[in-house]
C-alpha positions as CSV (number, residue, x, y, z in Angstrom):
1,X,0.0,0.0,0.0
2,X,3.0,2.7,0.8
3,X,4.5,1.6,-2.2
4,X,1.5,2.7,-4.2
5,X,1.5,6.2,-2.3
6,X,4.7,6.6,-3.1
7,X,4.5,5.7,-6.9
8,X,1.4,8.1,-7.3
9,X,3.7,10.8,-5.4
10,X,1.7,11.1,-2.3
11,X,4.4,10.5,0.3
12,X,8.4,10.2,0.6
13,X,9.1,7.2,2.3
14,X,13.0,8.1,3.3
15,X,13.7,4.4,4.7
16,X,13.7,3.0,0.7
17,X,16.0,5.9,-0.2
18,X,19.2,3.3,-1.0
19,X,21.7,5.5,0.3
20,X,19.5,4.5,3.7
21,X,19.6,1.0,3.3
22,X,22.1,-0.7,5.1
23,X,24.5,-3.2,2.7
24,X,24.6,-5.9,5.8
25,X,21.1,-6.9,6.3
26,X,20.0,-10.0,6.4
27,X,16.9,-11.3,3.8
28,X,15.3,-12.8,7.0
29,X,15.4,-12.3,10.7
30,X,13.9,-15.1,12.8
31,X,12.3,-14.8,16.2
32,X,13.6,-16.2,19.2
33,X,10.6,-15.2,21.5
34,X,11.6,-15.0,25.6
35,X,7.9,-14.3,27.2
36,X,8.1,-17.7,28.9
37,X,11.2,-17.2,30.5
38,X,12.6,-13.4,30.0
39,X,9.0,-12.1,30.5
40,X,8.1,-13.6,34.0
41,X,10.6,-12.3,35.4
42,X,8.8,-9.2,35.9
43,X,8.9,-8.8,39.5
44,X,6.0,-9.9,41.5
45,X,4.3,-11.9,37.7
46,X,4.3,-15.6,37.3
47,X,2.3,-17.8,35.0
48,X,0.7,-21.1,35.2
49,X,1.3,-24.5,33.1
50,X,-1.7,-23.9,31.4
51,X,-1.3,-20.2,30.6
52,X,2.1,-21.2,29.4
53,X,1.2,-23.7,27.3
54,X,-1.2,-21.0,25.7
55,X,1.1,-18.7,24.9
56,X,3.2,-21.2,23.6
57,X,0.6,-22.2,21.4
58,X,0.2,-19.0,19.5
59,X,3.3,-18.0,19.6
60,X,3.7,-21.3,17.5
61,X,0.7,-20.2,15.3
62,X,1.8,-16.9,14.4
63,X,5.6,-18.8,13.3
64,X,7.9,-17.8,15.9
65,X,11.3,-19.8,15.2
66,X,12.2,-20.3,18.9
67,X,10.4,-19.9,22.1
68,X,12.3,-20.4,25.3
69,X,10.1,-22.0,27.4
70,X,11.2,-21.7,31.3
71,X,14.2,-22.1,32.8
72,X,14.4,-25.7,34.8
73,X,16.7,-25.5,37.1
74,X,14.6,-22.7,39.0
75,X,12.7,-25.5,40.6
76,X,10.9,-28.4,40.0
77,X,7.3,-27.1,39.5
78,X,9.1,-25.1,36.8
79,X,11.0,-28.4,35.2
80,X,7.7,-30.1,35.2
81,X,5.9,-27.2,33.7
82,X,8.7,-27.1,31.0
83,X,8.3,-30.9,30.2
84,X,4.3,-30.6,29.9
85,X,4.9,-27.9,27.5
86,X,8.0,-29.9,25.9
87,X,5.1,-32.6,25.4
88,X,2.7,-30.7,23.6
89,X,2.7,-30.5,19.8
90,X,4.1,-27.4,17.7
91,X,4.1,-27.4,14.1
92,X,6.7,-24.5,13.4
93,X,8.9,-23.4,16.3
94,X,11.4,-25.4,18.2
95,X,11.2,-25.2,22.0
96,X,14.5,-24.2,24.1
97,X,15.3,-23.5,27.7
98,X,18.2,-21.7,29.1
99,X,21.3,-23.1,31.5
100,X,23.7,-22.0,33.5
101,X,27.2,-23.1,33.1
102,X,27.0,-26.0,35.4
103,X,26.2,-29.9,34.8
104,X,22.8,-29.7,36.9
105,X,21.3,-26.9,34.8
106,X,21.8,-28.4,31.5
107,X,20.5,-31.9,33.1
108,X,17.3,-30.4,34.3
109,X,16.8,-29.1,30.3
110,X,17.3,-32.3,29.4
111,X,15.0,-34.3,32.4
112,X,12.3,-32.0,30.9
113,X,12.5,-33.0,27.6
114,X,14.2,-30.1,25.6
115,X,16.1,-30.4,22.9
116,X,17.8,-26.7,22.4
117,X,19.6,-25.3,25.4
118,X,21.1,-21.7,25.8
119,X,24.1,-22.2,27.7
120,X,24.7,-18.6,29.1
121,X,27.8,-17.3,31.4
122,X,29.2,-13.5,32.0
123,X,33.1,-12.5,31.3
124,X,33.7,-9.3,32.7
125,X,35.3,-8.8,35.4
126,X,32.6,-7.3,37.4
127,X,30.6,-10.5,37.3
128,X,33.5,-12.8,37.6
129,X,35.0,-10.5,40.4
130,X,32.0,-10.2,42.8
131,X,28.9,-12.7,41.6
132,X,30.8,-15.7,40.0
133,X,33.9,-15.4,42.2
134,X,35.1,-17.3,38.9
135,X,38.9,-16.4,37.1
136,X,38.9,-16.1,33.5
137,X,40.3,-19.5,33.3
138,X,37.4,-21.4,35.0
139,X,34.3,-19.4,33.8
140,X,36.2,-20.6,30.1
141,X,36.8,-24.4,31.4
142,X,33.2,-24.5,32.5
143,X,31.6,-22.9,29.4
144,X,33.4,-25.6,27.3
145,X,32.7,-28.0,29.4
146,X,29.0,-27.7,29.6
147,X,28.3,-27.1,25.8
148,X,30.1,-30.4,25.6
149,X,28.8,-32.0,28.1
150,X,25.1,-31.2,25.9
151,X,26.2,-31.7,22.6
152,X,27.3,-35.2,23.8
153,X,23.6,-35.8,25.3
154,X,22.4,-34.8,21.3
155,X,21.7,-31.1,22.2
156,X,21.5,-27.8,20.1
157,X,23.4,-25.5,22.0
158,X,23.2,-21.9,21.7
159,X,26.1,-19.5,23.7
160,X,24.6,-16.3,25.5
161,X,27.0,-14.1,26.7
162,X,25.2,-12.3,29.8
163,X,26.5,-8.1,29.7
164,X,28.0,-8.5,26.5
165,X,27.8,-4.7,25.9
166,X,30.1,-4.0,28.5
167,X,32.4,-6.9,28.0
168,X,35.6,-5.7,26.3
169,X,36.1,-6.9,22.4
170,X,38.6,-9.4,23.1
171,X,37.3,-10.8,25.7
172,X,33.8,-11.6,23.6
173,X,35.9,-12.9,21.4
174,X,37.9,-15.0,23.3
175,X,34.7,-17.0,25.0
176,X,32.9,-17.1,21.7
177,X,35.2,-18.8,19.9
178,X,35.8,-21.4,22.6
179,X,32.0,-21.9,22.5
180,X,32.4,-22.2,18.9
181,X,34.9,-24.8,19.1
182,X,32.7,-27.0,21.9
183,X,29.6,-26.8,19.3
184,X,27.8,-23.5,19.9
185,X,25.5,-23.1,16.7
186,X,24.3,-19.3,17.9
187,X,25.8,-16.7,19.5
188,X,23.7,-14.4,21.6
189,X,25.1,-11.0,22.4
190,X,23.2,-9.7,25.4
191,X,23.0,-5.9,26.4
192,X,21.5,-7.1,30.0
193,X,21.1,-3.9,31.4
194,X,20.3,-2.3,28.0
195,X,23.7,-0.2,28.2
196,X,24.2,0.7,24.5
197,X,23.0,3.3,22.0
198,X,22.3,1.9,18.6
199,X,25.8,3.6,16.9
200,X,27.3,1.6,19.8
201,X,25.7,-1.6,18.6
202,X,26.3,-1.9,15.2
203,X,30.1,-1.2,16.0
204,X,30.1,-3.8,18.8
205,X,28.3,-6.0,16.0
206,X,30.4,-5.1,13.0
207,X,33.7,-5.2,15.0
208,X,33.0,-8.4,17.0
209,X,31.9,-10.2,13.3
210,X,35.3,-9.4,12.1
211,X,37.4,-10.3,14.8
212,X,35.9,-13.6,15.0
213,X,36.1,-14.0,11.4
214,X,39.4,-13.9,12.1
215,X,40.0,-16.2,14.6
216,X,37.6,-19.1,13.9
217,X,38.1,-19.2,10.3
218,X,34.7,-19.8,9.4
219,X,31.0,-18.5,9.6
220,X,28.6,-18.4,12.7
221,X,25.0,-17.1,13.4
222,X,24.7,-14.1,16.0
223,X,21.7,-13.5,17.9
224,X,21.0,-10.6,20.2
225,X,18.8,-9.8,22.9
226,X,18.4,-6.1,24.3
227,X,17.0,-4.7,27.4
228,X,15.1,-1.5,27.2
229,X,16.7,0.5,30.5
230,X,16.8,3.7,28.5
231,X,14.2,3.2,26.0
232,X,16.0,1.5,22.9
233,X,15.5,-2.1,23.7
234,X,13.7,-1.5,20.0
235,X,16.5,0.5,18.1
236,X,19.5,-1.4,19.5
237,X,17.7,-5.0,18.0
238,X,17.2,-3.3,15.1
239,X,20.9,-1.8,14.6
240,X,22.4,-5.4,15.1
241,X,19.6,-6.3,11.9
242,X,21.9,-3.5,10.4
243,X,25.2,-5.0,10.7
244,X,23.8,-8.8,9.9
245,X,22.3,-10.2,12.8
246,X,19.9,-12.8,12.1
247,X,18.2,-14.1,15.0
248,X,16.3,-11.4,17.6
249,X,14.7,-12.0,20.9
250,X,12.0,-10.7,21.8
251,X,9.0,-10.8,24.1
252,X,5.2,-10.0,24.0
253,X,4.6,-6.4,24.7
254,X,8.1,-6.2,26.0
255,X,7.6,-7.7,29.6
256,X,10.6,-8.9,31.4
257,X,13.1,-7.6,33.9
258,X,13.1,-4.2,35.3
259,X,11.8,-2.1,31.9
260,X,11.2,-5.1,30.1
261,X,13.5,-6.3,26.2
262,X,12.5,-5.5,22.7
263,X,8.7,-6.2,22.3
264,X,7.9,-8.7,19.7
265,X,5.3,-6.8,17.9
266,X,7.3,-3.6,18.1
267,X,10.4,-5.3,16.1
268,X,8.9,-7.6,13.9
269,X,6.5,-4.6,12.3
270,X,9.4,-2.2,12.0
271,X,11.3,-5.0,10.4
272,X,8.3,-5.6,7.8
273,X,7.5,-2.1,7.5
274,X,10.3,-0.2,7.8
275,X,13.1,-2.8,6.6
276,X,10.6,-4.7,4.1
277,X,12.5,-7.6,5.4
278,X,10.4,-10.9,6.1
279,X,10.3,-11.8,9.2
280,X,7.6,-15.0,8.7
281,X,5.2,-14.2,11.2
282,X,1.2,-13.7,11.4
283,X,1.1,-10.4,12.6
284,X,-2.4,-9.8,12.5
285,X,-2.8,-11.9,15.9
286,X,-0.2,-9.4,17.6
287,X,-3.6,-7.8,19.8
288,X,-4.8,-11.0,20.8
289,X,-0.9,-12.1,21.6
290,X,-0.7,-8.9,23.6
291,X,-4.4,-9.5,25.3
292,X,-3.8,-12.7,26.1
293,X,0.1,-12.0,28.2
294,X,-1.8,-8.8,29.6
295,X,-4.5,-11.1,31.3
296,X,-2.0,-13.7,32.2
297,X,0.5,-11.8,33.8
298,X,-2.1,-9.5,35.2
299,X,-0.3,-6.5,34.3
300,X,-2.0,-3.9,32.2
301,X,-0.2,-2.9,28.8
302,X,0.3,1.0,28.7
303,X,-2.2,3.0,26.9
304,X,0.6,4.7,24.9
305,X,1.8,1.9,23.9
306,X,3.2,1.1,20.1
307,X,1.0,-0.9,18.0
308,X,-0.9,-3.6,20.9
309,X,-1.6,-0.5,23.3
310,X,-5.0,1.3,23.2
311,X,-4.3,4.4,22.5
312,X,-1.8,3.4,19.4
313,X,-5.0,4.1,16.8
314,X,-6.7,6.0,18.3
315,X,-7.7,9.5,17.8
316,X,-9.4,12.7,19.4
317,X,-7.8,15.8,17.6
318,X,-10.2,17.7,15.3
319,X,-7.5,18.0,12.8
320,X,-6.4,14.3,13.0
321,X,-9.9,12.9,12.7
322,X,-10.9,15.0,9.9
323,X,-7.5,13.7,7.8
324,X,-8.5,9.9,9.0
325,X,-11.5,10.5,7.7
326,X,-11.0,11.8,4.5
327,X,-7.9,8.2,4.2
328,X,-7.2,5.9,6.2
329,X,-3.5,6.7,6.4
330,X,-3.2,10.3,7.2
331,X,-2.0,9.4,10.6
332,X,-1.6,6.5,11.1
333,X,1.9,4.5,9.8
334,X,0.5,1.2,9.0
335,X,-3.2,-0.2,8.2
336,X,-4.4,-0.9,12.0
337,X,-5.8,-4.3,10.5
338,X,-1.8,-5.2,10.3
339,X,-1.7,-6.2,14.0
340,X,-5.2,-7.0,14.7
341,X,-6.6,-3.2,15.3
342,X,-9.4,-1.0,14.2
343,X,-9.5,2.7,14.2
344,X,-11.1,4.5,16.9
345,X,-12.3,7.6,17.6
346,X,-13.0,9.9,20.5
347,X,-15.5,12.1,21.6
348,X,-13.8,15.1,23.4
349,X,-12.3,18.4,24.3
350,X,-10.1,17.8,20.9
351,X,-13.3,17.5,19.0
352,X,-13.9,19.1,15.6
353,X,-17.1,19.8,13.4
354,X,-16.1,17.4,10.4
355,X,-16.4,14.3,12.8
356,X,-19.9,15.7,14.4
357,X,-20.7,16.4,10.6
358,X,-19.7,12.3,10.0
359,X,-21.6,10.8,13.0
360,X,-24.8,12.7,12.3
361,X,-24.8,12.0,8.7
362,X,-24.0,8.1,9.6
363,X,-27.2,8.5,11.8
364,X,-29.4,9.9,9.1
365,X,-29.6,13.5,11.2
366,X,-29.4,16.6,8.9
367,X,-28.0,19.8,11.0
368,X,-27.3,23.3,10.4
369,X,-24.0,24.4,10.8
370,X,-25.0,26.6,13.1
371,X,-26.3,23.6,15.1
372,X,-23.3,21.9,14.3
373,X,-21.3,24.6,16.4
374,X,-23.6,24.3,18.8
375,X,-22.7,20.7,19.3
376,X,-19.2,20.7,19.1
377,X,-19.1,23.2,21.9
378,X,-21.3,21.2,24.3
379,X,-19.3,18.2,23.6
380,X,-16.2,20.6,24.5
381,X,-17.8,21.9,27.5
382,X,-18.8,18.3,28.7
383,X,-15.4,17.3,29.5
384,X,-14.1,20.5,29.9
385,X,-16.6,21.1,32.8
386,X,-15.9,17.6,34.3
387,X,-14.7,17.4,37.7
388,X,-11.1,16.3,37.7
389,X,-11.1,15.4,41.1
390,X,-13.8,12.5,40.6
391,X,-11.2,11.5,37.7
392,X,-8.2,11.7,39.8
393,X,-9.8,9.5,42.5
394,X,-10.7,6.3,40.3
395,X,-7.0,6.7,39.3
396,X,-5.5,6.5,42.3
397,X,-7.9,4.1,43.8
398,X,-6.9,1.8,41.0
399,X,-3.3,2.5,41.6
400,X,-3.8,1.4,44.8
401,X,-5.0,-1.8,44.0
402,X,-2.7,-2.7,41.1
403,X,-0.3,-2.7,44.1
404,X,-1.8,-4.3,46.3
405,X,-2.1,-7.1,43.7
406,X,1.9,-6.6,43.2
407,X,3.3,-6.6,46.5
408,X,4.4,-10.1,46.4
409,X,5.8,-11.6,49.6
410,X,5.6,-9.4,52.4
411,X,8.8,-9.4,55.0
412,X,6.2,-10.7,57.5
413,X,5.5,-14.2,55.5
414,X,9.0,-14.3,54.4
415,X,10.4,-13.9,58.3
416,X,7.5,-16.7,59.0
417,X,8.9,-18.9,56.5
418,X,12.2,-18.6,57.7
419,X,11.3,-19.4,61.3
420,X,9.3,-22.3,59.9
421,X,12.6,-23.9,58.3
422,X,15.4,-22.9,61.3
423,X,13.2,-22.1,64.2
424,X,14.9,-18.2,64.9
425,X,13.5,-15.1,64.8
426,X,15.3,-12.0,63.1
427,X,17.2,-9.9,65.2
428,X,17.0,-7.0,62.8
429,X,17.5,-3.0,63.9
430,X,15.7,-2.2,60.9
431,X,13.0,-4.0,58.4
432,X,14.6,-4.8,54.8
433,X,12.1,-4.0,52.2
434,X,11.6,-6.8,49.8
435,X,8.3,-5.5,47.8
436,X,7.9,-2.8,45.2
């Protein structure tokens, strides 16, 4: 549809421009969705088996290429859940689960049935100094060891290299290629804290491709997987699809630790749209995707919120709805049917007289324009006379309840717990806060 804008010289789309287009990208990017794993981490969420094995489902149905489906070393309610969804059938994307760089990890994978495991280890010094207590030398012995130890067991192994983007060059180097030499088939560069800015990206790609060019002496598949701490969980993903990267992670409506990773819908549009590169998903089930993890994780999806939020087509400005009304695409990027959507439009302070004039004319009401006026102003005044306060109230009364609902273990159960395993009391001076 742009493309037939373009050709009858309505708009200038500036992404086709071919000085724009970047000479690295790939002809496909594949998803590597995280909402099972990444996604309920979210402090204070959790899902069920069976609200798992939904998700799983579509994300199947709408041709995700791999979904990471727990992690099973976490417990044994989470193994179990793992293996029921490891049991189920799924016609297009293959199932993996993550490990830690120990034997156990990769052998409660493997108990749950899973055939792709994400072997993943830091190798900086500030994780090796004060969270691994691990040299160089044995977080390297250990990462070789385990992606042998699986690939002897008949695994797919992936490498993830937690905090990649503040890992020095030759030190990503270094670990890659000994995971490459155990049997790593992907490499996944992690910005865990979401660290980078996308100029920063592609030259940690492009340099990183080269160097390990270099010392493997043959080709390898990168992945990446990008936190959104500032915002550009979106833009960094997309800058490593800039410098080659094939395989993105992703998760529904970008849930996950702290601010969440690149949302699925968010990078697969801007990969179709923006990119016209084919990503080989449905994406006209993104609002029921997003729905669906909304409801399970019982955390509502920002109104503002790109594409699957409800305010993303939606309009209430005079001047907007008049252009929508008069096509479609006036403002909005994409056809709203792309992702599910419909158009919808708001009665309001923002109001104008062309979408009274439509509403009355759908209705079969003939009005002067003087009348017209007249209507537009009392729909104005309605909300402008509104009391905010009554407004305010339901908001916050909400708010209160939303964390309620989050609060999680309070010190008081987790103190009770404690007592109920080692039979002492804490002897704190003050009370350690342990809920958002």
């Amino acid at each position: 549809m742009l493309r037939r804008f373009e050709s009858k010289g309505l708009i200038t789309n500036y992404n086709r421009f071919r000085k724009n287009l970047p000479r690295k990208l790939p002809k496909k990017v594949f998803i590597w969705d995280e909402t099972l794993r990444e996604g309920t981490q979210t402090p204070t969420c959790f899902l069920t088996a069976t609200e798992k094995i939904k998700l799983a489902k579509v994300l199947d149905e709408i041709g995700v290429h791999i979904i990471t489906v727990g992690f099973p070393a976490v417990s044994e309610e989470e193994k179990r859940t793992v293996r029921l969804i490891a049991n189920q059938d799924f016609e297009q994307a293959t199932l993996a689960a993550p490990a830690r760089i120990l034997q156990r990890d990769i052998d409660a994978c493997m108990e749950a049935g899973i055939k792709e495991i994400a072997v993943f280890t830091a190798f900086n010094e500030l994780h090796m100094r004060y969270r691994l207590k691990m040299t160089r030398e044995q977080v390297l012995e250990k990462t070789v060891e385990s992606i042998e130890y699986a690939k002897a067991h008949g695994i797919t192994v992936d490498f993830v290299l937690q905090d990649a983007s503040r890992t020095p060059l030759d030190s990503m180097v270094e670990i890659f290629k000994a995971a490459i030499d155990a049997g790593a088939e992907r490499l996944v560069i992690a910005d865990t804290v979401g660290f980078l800015r996308p100029l920063s990206m592609k030259y940690l790609v492009s340099n990183l491709r080269k160097s390990l060019e270099k010392a493997v002496g043959q080709t390898f598949t990168l992945a990446v997987h990008c936190h959104n701490d500032f915002g550009l969980a979106t833009a960094n993903t997309l800058a490593a699809v800039e410098e080659g990267v094939s395989y993105v992670q992703t998760c529904v409506a970008g849930f996950g630790e702290r601010a969440g990773v690149a949302p699925l819908e968010e990078v697969v549009m801007a990969l179709e749209a923006l990119y016209n590169i084919k990503t080989g998903i449905n994406t006209k089930k993104f609002y029921r995707l997003a729905q669906m993890a909304e409801k399970y994780f019982a955390v509502p999806i920002p109104i503002h919120k790109p594409l699957v939020g409800d305010n993303a087509f939606s309009h209430e400005s005079g001047i907007h709805v008049h252009g929508m009304l008069v096509h479609p695409l006036s403002f909005e990027p994409i056809p709203p049917k792309l992702v599910g959507r419909k158009t919808t439009f708001y009665l309001g302070r923002q109001t104008g007289k062309h979408f009274v004039e439509n509403r009355l004319a759908q209705a079969g009401i003939e009005a002067s324009p003087r009348q017209i006026e007249e209507i537009v102003r009392r729909v104005k005044a309605f909300q402008e006379t509104r009391d905010k306060g009554e407004v305010q109230m339901i908001f916050y009364q909400i708010r209160k309840l939303m964390r309620e609902m989050r609060k999680g273990i309070t010190d008081e159960d987790f103190w009770k717990i404690v007592k109920e395993v080692t039979g002492q009391k804490p002897r704190l001076k003050a009370k350690a806060k342990t809920e958002s």
